[in-house]
N, C-alpha and C positions, 0 to 999 in steps of 0.2 A: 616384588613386582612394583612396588608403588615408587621405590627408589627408582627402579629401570625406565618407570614412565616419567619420573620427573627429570631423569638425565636427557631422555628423549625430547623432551619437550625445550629446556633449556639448548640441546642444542638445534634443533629444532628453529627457534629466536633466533640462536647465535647467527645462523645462515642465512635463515632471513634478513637480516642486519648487515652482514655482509653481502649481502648481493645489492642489495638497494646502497651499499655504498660504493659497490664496484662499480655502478651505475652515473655516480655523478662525477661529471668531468673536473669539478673543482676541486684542487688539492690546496687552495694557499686561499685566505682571505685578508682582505686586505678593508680593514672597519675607520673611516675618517668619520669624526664629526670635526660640526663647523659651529661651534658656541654662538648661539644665540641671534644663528641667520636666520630673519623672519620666510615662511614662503611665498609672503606678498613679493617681495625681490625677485623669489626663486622665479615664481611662476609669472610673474607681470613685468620686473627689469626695473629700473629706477622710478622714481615720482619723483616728477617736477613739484610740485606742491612741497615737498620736506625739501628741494635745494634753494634755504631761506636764509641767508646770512646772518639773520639776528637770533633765530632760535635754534637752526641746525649745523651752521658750518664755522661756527666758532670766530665771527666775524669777519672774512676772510674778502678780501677788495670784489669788489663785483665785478673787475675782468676775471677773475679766477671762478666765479661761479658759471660766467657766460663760456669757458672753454670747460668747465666742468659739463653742464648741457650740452654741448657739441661731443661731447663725447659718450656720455649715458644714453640720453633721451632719443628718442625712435616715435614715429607713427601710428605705430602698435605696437604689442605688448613683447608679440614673438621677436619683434626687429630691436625690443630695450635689452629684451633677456639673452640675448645671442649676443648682445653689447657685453653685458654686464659678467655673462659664463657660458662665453662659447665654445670650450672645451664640454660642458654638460649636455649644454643642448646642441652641440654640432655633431656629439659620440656619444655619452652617456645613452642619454633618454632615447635617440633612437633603436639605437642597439639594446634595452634595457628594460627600466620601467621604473615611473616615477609618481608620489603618488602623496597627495596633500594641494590641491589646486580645489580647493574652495570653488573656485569663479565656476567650474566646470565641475562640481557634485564630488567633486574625491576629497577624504577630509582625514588630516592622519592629527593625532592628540597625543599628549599625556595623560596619564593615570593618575602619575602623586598630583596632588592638591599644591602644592607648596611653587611649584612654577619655575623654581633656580637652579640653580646648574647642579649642584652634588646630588642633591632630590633625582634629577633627573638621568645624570650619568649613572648611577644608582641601578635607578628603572631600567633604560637599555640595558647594562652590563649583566644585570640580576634577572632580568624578568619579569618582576613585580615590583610594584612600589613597597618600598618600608616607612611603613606609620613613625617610626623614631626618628627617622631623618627629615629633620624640619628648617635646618640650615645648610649654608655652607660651612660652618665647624671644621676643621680638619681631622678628626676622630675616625681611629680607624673603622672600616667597614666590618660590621660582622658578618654580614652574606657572601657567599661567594658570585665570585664573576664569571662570566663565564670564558672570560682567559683564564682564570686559575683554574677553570674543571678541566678546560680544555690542554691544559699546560701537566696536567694529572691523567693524561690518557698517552699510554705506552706510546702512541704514533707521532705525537704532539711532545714530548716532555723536553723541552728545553729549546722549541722552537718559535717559542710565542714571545711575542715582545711587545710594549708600549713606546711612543714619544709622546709627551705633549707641554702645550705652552703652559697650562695652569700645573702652580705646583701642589693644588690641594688632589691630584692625581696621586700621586702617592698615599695616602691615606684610602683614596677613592676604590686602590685595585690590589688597597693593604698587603702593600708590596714586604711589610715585615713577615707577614704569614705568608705570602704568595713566591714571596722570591723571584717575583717576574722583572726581569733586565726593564729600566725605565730614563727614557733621558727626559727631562724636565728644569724649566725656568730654577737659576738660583743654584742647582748641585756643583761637588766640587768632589768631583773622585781624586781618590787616592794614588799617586804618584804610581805610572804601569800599569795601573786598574783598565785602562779605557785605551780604545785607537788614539792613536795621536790625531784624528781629525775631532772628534769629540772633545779634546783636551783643549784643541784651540778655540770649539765655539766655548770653552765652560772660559777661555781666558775673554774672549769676545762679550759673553753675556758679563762680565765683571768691567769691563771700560765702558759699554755704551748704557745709560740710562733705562732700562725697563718702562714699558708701558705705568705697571703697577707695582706694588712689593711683591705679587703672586705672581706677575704675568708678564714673559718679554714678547720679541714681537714671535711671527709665524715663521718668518725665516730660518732662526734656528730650530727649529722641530722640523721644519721641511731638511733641511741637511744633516740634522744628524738621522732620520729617517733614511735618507739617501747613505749615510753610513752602517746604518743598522744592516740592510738590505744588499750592501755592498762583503761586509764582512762574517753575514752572523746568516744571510738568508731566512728570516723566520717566515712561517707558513702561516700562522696569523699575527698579525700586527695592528693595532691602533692606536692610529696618529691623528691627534686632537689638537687642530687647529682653532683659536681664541682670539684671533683680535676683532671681527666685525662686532662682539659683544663690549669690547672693551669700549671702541671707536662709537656706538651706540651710546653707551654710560655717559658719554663725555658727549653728546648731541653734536657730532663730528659727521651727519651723514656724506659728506664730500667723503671722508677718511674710511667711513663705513663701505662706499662702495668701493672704494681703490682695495680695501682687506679682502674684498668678498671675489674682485677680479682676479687678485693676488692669488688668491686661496684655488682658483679656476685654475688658475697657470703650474702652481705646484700639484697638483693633480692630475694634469695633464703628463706635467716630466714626469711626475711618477710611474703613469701607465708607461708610458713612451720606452723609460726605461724599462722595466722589470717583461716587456715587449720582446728586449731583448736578451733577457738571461733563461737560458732554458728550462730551469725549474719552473718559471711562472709565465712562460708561453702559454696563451690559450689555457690555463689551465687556474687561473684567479681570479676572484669576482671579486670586484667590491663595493660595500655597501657603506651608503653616506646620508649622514643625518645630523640634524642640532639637537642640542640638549634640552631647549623650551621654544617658546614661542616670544611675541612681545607686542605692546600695545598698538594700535592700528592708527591713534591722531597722532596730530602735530604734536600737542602736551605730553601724550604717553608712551608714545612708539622705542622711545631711550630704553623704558623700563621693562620689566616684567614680575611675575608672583604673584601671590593668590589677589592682592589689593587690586591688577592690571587685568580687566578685561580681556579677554580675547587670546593671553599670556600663554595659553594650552594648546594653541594652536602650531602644529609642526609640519616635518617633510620626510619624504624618505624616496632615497635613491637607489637602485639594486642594477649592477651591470655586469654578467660574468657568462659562462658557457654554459648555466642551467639554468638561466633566468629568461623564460619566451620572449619576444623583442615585441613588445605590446607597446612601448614609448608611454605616453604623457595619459595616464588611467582617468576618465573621465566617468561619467552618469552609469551608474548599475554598481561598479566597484565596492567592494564594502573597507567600513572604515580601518584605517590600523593605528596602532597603536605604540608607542616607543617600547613598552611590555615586549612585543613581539621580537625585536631587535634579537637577544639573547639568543633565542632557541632558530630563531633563523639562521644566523651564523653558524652553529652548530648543526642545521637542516641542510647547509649546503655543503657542510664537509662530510654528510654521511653518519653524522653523529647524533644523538636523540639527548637533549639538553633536559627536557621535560621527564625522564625517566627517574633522573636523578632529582629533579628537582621539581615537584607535581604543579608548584603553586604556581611559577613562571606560566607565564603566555605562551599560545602555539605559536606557533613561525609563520611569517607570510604567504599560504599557500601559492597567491599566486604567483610570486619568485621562483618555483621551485620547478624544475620541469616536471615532474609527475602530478604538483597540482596547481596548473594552471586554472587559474578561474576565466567563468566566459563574460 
């Protein structure tokens, strides 16, 4: 008896499980971060006060700052930020929901202490912050991500992929143990290994100069991205975009904001495309977010990490067929947190992240159509 009740009971779950997955329209996710986009930008559009020749744009003729201004700066906040990512806020956010705007009561943070980027890609991809990761190090991950759980479930297993600029990604989603497909800054596949369009950005990335030794520009992640999606169709994919953090490092805010409109544009063709391939009609959400925050003066805004005030402060963007069109979440909203990233993505595919993994963060209920928050 005790067997026959505990078979009942298990499947029992099982159907619960699946029905609440037949329920959600989303079959494909699609995860961009944007390395170390403040959401002072996000949500307010440029400041004229950081477009300063001698500490921010790398001494650059003061005609060029003055058509820099004619092109950022707006009246208001709403008429900079529509300057600056009118793809987000012209479709995203209305259709969606967006959620880190400080000005107006909504506040999305980090967990780990530590403030920089593997810390933090860490957190989103895991769920929880790990006390051992205290750098950027390139040491492989011992947690898993949750593309590698997800890449380990019957429905998923060979459909998940990554692109990104930074190559400490590979360690990040410990592609040795994961085996998840990864194009990134620097690789050099083996001869028939790869599309011949990938072969030619990997000839491309070797003639033209890299940002840094880790990091080229966003261009090449945006096309081979467009290759991955062309020839392999994965159901989730995350494609990590890196230069507004680069262009930050180097107090380039003129170059910061050209990366962050840059980064608008290739997100846009992305939707536009995958708009029109029938697997991912209507049928893909995606959700976008940085990996930290960064200092709010003139002195600090370059930086971030535990030393950089205010450096915890983040964004988060949600836009798909299960996500209620609440747009730009102000006063009442409660806070979230990068933690949550993980099990969300897994929430919207029908999948329960937190099962396997207790200590992760819940998912953003109210991305989710069955919990909308009010």
């Amino acid at each position: 008896m005790k067997k026959n009740a505990w078979l009942l009971l298990v499947f029992s779950l099982l159907g619960s499980f699946n029905a609440r997955s037949a329920e959600n329209k989303t079959r494909n996710i699609i995860l961009i971060t944007i390395d170390g986009l403040r959401w002072q930008e996000v949500f307010r559009g440029a400041d004229e006060a950081f477009m300063n020749k001698e500490k921010n744009s790398g001494g650059v003729p003061a005609g060029d700052l003055v058509a820099l201004k004619a092109d950022f700066l707006g009246v208001t906040a709403q008429e900079r930020r529509k300057k600056l990512m009118p793809f987000f806020w012209g479709t995203l956010v209305p259709g969606g929901q967006a959620f880190g705007n400080r000005d107006y009561g909504s506040a999305s943070s980090v967990l780990n202490t530590e403030r920089i980027s593997y810390p933090g890609y860490n957190e989103l991809l895991t769920g929880a912050p790990d006390p051992l990761i205290t750098s950027n190090a390139p040491v492989p991950n011992r947690n898993v991500t949750v593309l590698e759980w997800l890449n380990g479930r019957p429905e998923f297993k060979g459909r998940v992929a990554a692109a990104a600029a930074w190559n400490v990604f590979a360690p990040i989603i410990n592609v040795g143990r994961s085996r998840l497909p990864l194009f990134v800054t620097g690789q050099h596949s083996a001869p028939g290994s790869v599309s011949p369009r990938i072969a030619e950005l990997e000839r491309w990335m070797d003639d033209i100069p890299p940002i840094s030794n880790t990091e080229n520009f966003d261009a090449f992640v945006y096309h081979a991205a467009v290759d991955r999606i062309d020839t392999h169709q994965p159901r989730v994919f995350l494609i990590a975009l890196g230069e507004p953090d680069e262009w930050a490092h180097a107090h380039r805010y003129d170059r910061y904001l050209q990366s962050i409109r840059r980064c608008d544009r290739f997100i846009r063709q992305l939707w536009e495309k995958i708009q029109a391939i029938p697997q991912y009609r209507d049928s893909t959400t995606m959700v976008l977010t940085p990996d930290h925050g960064r200092g709010v003066t003139l002195e600090d805004w370059n930086g971030h990490g535990k030393k950089i005030p205010r450096s915890e402060e983040t964004w988060l963007a949600v836009y798909g067929p299960d996500t209620p069109a609440l747009g730009e979440r102000q006063e009442g909203v409660a806070e979230v947190h990068q933690a949550q990233v993980a099990a969300t993505v897994a929430a919207l595919l029908g999948e329960d992240f937190r099962a396997a993994f207790p200590a992760a963060a819940a998912p953003v209920s109210a991305v989710l159509r069955a919990g909308s928050e009010k």
